[in-house]
C-alpha positions as CSV (number, residue, x, y, z in Angstrom):
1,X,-18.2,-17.6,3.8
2,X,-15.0,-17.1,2.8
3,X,-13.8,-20.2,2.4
4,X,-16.7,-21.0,0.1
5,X,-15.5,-17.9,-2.2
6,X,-12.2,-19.3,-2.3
7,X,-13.3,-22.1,-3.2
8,X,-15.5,-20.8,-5.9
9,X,-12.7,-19.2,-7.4
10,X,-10.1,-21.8,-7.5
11,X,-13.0,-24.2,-9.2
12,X,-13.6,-21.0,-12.0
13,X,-9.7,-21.0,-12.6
14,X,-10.2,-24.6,-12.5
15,X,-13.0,-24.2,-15.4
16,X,-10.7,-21.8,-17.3
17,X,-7.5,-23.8,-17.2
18,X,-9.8,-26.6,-18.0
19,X,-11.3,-25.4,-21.4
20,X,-8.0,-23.8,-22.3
21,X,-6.6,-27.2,-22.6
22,X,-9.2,-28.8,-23.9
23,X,-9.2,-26.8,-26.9
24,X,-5.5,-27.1,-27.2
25,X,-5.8,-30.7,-27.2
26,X,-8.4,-31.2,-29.3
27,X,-6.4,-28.6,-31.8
28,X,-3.0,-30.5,-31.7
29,X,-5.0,-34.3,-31.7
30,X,-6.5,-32.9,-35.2
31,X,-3.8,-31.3,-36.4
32,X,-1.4,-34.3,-36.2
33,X,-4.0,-37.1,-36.3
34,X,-5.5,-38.2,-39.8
35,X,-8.0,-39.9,-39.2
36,X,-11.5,-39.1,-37.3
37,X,-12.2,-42.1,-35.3
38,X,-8.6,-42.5,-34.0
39,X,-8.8,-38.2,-32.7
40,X,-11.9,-38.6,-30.7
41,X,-10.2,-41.5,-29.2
42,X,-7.0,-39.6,-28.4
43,X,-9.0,-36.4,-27.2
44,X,-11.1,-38.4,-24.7
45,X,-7.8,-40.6,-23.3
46,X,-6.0,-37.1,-22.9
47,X,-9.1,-35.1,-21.3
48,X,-9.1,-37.6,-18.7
49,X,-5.4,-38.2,-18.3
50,X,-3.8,-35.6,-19.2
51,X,-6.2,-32.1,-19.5
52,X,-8.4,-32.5,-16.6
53,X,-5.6,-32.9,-13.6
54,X,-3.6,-30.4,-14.7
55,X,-6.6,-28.0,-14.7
56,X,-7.5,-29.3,-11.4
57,X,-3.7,-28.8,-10.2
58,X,-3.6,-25.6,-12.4
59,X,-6.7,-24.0,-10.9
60,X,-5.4,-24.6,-7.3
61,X,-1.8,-22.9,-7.7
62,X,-3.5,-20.4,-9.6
63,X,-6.4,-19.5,-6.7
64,X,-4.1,-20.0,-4.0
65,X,-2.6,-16.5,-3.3
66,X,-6.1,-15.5,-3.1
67,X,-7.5,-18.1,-0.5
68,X,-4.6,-17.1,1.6
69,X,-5.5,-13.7,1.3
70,X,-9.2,-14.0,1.5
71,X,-8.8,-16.0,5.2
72,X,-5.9,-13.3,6.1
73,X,-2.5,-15.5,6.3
74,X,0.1,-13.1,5.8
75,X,2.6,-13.9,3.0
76,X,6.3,-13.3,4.7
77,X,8.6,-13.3,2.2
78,X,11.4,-13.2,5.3
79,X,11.2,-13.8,8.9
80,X,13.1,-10.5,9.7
81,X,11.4,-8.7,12.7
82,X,12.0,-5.1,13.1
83,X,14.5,-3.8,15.5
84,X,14.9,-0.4,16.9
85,X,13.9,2.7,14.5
86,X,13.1,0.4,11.3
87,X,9.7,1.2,9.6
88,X,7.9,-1.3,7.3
89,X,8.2,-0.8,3.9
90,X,6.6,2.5,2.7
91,X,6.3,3.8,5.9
92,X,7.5,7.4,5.8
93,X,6.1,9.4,9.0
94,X,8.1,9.1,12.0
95,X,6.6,9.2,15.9
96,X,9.3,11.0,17.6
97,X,6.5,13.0,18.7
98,X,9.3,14.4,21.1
99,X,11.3,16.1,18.7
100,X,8.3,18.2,16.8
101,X,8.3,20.9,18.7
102,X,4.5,20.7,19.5
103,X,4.6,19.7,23.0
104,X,2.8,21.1,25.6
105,X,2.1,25.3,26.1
């Protein structure tokens, strides 16, 4: 199941990314192109060329952080493995339960 949501987000970035470009293409084709016939030539080549696999590869890179969230990979920025008394990040308590003074009566 969650493989199918990740999936249905990457393909809504996909659909974002996609009509993003599309629009920007077909802006800049009639902006620099003069005449009609030759823009909805030039819109079409590029939607198929140019604007729909980058919104394909777009729409992956963008729902990728999420997909490996969503089937729980961990993201390791290092392979550093803690030693000793090191605490992860924002860990604050200690468990030197030892040293509280609320041992046994």
């Amino acid at each position: 199941m969650k493989q199918f949501l990740g999936k249905c987000i990457e393909y809504a970035f996909v659909a974002v990314v996609f009509v993003g470009l599309f629009f920007g293409l077909r802006y800049g084709v009639s902006h620099f192109v003069l005449t009609a016939e030759e823009s909805y030539f030039y819109v079409f080549l590029g939607t198929a060329f140019i604007v729909f696999p980058a919104s394909l590869f777009g729409g992956y890179w963008l729902a990728r952080p999420i997909q490996r969230r969503l089937s729980g990979k961990e993201t390791v920025s290092s392979n550093h493995t803690l030693r000793g008394y090191e605490k992860p990040h924002g860990v604050t308590e200690t468990r030197d339960y030892g040293n509280e003074g609320s041992g046994s009566l």
